[in-house]
MOPAC internal coordinates of N, CA, C and O (Angstrom, degrees):
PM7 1SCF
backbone

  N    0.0000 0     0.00 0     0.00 0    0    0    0
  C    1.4512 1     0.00 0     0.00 0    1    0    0
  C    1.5213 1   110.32 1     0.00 0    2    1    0
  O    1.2310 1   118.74 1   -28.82 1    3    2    1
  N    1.5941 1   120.01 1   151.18 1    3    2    1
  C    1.4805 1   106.39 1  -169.83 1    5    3    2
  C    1.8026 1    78.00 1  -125.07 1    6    5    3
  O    1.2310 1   128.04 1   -15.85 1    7    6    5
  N    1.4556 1   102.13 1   164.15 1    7    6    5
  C    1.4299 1   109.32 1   178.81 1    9    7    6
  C    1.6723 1    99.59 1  -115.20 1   10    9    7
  O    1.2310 1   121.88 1   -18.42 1   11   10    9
  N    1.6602 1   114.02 1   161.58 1   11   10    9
  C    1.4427 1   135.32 1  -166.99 1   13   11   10
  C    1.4926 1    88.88 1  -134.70 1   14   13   11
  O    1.2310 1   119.30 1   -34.65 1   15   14   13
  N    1.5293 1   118.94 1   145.35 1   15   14   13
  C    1.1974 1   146.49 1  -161.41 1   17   15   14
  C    1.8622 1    97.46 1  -165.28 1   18   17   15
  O    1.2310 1   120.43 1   -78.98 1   19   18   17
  N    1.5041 1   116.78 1   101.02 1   19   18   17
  C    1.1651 1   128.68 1   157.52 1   21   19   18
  C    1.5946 1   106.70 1  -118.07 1   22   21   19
  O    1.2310 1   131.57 1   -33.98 1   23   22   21
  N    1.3221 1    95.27 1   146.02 1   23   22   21
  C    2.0036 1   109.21 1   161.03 1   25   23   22
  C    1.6259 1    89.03 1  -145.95 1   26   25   23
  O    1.2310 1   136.69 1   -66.71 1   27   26   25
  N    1.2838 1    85.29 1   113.29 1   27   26   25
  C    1.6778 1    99.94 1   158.18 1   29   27   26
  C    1.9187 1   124.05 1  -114.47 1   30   29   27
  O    1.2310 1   122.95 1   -86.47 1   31   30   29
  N    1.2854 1   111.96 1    93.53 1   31   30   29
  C    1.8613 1   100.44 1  -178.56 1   33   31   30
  C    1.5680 1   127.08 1   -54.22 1   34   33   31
  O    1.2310 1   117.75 1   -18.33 1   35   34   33
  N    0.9458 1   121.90 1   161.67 1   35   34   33
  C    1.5417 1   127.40 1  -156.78 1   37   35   34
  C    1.3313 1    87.45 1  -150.10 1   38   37   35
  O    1.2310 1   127.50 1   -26.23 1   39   38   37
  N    1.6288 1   103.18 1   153.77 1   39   38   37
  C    1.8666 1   116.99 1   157.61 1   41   39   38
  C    1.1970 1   101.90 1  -108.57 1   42   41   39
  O    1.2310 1   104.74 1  -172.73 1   43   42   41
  N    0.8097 1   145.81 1     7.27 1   43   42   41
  C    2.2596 1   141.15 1  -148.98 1   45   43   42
  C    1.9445 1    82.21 1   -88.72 1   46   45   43
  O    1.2310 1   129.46 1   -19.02 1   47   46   45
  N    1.0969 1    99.36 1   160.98 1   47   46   45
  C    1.4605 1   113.79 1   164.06 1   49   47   46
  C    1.3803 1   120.23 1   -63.32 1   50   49   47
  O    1.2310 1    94.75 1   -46.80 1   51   50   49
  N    1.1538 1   161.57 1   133.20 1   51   50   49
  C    1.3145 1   164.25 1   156.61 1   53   51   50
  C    1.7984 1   107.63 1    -5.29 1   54   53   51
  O    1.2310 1   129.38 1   117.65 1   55   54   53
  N    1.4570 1    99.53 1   -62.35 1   55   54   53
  C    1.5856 1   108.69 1   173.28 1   57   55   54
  C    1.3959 1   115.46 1   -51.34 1   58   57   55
  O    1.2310 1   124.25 1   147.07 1   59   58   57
  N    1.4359 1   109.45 1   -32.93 1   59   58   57
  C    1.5426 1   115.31 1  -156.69 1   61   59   58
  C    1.7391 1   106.52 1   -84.37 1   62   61   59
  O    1.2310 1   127.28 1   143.72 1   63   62   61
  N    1.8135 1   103.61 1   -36.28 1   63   62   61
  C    1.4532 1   120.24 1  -174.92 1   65   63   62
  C    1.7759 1   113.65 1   -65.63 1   66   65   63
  O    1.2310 1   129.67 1   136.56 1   67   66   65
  N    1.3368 1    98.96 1   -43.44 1   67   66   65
  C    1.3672 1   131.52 1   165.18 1   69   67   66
  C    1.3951 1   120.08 1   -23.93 1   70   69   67
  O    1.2310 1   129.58 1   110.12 1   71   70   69
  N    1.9416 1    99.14 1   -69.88 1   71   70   69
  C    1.4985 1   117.58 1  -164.30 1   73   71   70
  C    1.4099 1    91.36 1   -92.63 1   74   73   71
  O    1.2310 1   115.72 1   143.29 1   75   74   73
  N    0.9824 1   125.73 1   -36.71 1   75   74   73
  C    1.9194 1   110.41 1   156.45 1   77   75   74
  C    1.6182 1   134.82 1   -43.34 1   78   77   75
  O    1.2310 1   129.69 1   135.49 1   79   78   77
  N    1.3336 1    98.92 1   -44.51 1   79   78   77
  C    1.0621 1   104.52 1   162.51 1   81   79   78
  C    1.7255 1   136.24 1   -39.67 1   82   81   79
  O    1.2310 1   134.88 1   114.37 1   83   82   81
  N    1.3221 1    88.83 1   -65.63 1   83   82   81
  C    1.4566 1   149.84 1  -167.84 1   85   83   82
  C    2.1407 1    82.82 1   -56.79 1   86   85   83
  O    1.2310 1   125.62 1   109.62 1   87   86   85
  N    1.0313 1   106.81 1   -70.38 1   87   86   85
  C    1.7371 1   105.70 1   174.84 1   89   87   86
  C    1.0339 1   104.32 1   -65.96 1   90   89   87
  O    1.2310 1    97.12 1   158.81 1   91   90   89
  N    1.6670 1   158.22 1   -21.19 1   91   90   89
  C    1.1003 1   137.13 1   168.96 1   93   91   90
  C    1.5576 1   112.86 1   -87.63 1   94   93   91
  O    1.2310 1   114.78 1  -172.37 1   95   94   93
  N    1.3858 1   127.51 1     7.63 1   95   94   93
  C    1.3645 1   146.38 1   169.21 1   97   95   94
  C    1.4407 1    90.23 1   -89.08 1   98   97   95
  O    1.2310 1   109.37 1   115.59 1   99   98   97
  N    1.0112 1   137.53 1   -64.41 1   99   98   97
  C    1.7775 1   138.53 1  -171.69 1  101   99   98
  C    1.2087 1   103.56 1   -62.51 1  102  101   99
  O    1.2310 1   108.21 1   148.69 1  103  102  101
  N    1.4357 1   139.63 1   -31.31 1  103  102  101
  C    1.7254 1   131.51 1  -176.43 1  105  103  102
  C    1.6155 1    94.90 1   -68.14 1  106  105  103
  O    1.2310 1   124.60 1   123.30 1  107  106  105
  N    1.6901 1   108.78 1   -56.70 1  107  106  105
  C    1.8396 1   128.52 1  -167.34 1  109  107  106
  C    1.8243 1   106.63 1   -37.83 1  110  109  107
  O    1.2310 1   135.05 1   137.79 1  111  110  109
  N    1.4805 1    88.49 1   -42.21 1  111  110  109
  C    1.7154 1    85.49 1  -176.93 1  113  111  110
  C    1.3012 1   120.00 1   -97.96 1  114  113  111
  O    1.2310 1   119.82 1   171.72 1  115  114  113
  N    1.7734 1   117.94 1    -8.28 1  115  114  113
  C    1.2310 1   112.66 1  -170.56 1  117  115  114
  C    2.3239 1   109.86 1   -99.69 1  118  117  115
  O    1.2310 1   133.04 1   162.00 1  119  118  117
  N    1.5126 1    92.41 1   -18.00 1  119  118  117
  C    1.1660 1   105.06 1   173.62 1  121  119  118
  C    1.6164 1   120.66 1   -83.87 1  122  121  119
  O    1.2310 1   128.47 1   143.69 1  123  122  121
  N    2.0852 1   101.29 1   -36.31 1  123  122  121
  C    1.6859 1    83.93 1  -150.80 1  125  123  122
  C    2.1184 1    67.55 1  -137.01 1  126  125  123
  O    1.2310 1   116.24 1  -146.21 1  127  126  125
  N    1.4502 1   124.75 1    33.79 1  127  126  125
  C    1.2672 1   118.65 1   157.64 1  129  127  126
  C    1.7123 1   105.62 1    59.03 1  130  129  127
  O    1.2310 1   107.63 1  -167.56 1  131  130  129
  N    1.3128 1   140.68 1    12.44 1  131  130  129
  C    0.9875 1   131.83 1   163.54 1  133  131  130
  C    1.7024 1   128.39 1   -66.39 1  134  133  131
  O    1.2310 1   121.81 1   -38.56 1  135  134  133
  N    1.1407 1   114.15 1   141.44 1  135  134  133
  C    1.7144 1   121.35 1  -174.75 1  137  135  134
  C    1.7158 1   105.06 1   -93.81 1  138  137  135
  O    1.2310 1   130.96 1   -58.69 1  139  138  137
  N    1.4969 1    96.45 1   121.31 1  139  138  137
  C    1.4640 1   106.35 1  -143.10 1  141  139  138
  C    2.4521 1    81.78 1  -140.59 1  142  141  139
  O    1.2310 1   139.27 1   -74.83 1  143  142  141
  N    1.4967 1    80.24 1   105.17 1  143  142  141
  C    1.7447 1    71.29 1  -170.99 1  145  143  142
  C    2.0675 1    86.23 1  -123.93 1  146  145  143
  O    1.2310 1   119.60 1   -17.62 1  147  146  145
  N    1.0069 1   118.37 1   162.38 1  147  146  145
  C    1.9564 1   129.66 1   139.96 1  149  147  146
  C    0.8330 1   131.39 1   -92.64 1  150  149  147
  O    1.2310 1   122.34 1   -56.93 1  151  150  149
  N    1.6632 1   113.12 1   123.07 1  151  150  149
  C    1.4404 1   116.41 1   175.56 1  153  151  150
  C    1.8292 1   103.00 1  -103.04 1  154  153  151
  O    1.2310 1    94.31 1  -132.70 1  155  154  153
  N    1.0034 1   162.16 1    47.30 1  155  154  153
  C    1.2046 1   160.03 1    45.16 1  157  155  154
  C    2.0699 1   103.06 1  -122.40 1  158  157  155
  O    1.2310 1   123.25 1   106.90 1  159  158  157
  N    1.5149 1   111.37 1   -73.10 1  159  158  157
  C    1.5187 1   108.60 1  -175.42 1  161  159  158
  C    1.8598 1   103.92 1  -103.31 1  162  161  159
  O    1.2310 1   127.85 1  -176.64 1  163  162  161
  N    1.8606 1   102.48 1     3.36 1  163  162  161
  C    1.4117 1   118.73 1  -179.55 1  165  163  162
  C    1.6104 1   110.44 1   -95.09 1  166  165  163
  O    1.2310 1   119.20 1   -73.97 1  167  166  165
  N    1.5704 1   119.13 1   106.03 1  167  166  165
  C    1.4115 1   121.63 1   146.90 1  169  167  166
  C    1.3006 1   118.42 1   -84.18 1  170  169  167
  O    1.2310 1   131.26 1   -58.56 1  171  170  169
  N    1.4340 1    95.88 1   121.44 1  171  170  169
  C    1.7236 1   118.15 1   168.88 1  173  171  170
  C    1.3386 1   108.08 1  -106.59 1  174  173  171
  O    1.2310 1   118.91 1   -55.87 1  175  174  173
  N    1.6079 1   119.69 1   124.13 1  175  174  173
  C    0.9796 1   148.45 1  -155.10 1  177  175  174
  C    1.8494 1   117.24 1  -126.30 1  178  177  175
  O    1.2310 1   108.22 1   -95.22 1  179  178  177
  N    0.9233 1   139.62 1    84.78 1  179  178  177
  C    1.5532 1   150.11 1   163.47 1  181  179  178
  C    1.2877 1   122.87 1   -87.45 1  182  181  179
  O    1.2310 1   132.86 1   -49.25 1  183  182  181
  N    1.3400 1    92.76 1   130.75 1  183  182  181
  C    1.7684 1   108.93 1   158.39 1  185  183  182
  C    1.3323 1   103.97 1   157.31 1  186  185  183
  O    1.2310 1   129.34 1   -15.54 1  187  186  185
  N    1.2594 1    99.61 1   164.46 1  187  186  185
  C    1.6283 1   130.90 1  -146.90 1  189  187  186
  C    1.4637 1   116.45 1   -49.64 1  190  189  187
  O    1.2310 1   122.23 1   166.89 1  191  190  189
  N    1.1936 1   113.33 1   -13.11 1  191  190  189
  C    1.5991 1   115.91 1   168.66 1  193  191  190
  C    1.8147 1   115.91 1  -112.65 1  194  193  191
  O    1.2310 1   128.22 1  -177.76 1  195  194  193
  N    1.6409 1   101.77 1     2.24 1  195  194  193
  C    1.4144 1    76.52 1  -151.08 1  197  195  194
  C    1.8290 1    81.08 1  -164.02 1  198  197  195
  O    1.2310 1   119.28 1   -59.97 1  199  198  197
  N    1.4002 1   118.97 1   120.03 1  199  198  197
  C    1.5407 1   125.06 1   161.88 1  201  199  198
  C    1.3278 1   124.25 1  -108.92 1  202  201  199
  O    1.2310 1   100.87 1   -30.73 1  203  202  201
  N    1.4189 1   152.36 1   149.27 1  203  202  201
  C    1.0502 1   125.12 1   163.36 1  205  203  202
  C    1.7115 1    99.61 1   169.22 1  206  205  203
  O    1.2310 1   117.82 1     6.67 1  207  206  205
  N    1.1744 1   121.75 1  -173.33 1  207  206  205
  C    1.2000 1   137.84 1  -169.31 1  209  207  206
  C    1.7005 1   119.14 1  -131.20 1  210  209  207
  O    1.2310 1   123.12 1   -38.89 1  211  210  209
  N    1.6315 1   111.63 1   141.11 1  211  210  209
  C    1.5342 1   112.37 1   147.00 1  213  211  210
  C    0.7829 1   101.16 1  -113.32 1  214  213  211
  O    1.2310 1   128.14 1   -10.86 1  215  214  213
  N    1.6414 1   101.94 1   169.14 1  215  214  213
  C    1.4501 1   119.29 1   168.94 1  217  215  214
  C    1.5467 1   121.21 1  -133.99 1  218  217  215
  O    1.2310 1   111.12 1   -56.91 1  219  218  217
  N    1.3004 1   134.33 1   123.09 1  219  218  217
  C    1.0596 1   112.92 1  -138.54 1  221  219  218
  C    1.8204 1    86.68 1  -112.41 1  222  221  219
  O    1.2310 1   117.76 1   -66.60 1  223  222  221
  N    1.1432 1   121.87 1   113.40 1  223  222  221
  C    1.2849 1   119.06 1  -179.18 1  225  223  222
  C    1.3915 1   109.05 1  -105.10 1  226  225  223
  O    1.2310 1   120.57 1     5.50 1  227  226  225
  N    1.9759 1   116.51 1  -174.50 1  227  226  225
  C    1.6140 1   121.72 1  -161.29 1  229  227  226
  C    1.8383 1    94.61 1   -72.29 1  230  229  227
  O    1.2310 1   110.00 1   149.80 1  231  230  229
  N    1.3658 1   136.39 1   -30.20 1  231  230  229
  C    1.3002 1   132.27 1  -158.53 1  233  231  230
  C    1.8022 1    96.81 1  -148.33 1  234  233  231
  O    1.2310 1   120.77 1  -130.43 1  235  234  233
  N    1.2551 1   116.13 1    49.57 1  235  234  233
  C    1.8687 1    96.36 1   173.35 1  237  235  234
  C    1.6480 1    87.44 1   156.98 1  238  237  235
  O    1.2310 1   129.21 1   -23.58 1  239  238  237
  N    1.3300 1    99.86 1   156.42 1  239  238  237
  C    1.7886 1   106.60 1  -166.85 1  241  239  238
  C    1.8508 1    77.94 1  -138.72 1  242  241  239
  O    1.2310 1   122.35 1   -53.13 1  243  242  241
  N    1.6863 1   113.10 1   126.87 1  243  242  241
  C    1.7174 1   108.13 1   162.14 1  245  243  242
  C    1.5645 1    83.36 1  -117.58 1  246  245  243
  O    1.2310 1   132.22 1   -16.04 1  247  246  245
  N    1.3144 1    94.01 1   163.96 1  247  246  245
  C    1.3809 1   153.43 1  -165.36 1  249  247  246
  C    1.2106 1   123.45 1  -104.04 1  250  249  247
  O    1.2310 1    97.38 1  -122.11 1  251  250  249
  N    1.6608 1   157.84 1    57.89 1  251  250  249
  C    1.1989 1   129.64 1  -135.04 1  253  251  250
  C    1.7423 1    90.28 1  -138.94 1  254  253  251
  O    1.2310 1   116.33 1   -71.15 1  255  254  253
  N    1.2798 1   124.57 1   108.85 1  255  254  253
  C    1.1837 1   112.46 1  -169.45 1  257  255  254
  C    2.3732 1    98.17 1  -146.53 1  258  257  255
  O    1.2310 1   135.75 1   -29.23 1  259  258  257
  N    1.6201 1    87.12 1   150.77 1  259  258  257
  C    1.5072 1    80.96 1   158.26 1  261  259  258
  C    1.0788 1   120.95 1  -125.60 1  262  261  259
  O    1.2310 1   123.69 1   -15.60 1  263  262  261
  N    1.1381 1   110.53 1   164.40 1  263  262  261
  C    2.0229 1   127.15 1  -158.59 1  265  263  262
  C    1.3537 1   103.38 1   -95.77 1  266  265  263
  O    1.2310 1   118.76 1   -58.12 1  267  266  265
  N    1.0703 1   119.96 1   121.88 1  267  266  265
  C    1.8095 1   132.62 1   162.17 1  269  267  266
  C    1.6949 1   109.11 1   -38.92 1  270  269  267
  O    1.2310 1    96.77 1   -37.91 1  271  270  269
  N    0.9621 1   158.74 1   142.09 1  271  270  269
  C    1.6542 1   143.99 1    83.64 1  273  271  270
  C    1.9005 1    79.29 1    69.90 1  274  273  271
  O    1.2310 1   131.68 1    51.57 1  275  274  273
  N    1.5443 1    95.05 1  -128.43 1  275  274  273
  C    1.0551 1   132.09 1   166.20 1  277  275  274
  C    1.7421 1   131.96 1     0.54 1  278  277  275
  O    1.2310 1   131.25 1   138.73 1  279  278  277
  N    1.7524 1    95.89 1   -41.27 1  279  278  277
  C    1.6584 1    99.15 1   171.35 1  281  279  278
  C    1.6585 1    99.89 1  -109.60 1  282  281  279
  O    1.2310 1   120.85 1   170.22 1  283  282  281
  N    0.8203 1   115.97 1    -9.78 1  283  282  281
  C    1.5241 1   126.06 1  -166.83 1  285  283  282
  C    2.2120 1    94.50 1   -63.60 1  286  285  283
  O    1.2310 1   125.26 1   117.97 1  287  286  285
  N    1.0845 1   107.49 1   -62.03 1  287  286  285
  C    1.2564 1   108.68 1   157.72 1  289  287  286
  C    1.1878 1   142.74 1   -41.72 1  290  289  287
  O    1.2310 1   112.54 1   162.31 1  291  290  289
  N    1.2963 1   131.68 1   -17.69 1  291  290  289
  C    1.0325 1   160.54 1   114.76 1  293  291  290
  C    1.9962 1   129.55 1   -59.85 1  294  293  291
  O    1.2310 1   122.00 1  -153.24 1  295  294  293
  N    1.1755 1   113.77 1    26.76 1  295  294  293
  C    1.1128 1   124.50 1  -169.87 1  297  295  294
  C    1.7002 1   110.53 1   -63.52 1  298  297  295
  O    1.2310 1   120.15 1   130.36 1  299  298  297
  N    1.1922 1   117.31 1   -49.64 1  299  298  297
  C    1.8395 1   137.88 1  -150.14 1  301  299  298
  C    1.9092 1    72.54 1   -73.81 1  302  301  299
  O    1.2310 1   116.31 1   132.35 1  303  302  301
  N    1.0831 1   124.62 1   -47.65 1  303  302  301
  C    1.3326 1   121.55 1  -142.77 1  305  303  302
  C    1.7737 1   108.09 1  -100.10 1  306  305  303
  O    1.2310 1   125.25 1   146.49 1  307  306  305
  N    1.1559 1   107.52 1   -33.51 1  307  306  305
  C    1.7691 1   107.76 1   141.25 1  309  307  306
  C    1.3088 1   135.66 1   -40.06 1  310  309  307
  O    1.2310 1   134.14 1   127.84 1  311  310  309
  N    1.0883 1    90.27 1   -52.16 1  311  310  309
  C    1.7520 1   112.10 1  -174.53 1  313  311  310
  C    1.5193 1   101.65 1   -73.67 1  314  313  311
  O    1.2310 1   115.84 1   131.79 1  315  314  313
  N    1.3916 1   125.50 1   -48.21 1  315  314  313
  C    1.1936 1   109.49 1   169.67 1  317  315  314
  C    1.5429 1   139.96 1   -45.49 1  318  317  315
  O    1.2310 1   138.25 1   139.50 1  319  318  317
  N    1.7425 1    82.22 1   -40.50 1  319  318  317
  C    1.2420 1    89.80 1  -174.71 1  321  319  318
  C    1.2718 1   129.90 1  -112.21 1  322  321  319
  O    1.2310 1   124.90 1  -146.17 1  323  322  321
  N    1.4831 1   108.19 1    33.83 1  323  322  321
  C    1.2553 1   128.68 1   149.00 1  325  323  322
  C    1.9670 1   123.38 1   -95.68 1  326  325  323
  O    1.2310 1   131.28 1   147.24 1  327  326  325
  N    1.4317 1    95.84 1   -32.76 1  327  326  325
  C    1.1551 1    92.25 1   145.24 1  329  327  326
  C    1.5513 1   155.62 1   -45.94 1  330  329  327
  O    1.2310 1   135.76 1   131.62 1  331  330  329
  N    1.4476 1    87.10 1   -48.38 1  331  330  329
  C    1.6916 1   118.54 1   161.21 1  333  331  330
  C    1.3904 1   111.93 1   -31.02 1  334  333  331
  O    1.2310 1   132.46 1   103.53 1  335  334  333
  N    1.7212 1    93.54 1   -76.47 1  335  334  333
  C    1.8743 1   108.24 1   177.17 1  337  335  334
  C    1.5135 1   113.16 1   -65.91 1  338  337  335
  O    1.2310 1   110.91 1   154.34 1  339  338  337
  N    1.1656 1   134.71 1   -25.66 1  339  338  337
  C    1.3295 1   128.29 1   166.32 1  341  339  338
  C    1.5965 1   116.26 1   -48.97 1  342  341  339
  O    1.2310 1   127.22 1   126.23 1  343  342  341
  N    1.4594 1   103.71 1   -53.77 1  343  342  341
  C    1.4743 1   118.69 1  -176.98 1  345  343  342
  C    1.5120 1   119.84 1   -64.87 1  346  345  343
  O    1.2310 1   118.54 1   179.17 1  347  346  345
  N    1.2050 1   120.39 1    -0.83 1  347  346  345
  C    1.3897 1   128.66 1  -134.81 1  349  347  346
  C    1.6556 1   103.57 1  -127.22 1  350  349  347
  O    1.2310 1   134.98 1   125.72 1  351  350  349
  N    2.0258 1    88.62 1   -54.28 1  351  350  349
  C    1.5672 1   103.32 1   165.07 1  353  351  350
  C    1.4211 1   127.40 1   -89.33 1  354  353  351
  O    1.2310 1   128.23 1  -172.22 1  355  354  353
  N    1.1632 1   101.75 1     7.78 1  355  354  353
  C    1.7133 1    94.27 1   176.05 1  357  355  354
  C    1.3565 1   111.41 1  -152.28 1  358  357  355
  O    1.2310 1   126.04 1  -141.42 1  359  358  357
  N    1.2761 1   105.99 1    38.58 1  359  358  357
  C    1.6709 1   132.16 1   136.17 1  361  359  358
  C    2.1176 1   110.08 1   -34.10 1  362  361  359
  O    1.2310 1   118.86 1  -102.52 1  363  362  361
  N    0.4685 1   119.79 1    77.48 1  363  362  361
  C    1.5003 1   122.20 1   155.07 1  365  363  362
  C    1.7244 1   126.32 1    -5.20 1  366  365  363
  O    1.2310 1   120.10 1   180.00 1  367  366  365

């Protein structure tokens, strides 16, 4: 298994970073079937390639997840492109 380490900063309000989040948790499970629950500012995220957590804090959202077999090989290109959507959704 390979591990992923993102911190991306944000200005949005806590609520605002949150409910952003929170819709890119609803694409994760409705596109690629992942189990995507809150434990208060903690999304825990499962499935078969891929476990891990955000955290949605007052100024910065991390990322802390590990890679299946399978995506782990694909790591450089995950990571990007989770970045991507980080940058994308919490645009200001």
């Amino acid at each position: 298994m390979s591990h992923l380490s993102i911190r991306r900063p944000h200005a949005l309000s806590h609520a605002e970073a949150h409910r952003r989040i929170s819709q890119v948790a609803d694409k994760l499970t409705e596109r690629f079937g992942a189990a995507c629950h809150w434990q208060g500012d903690l999304l825990r995220i499962e499935h078969a390639n891929v476990n891990g957590t955000v955290r949605v804090g007052r100024d910065e959202i991390l990322v802390d997840a590990r890679l299946g077999f399978a995506l782990s090989m694909f790591r450089g290109h995950a990571e990007a492109e989770i970045t991507r959507i980080l940058e994308r959704e919490l645009e200001a």
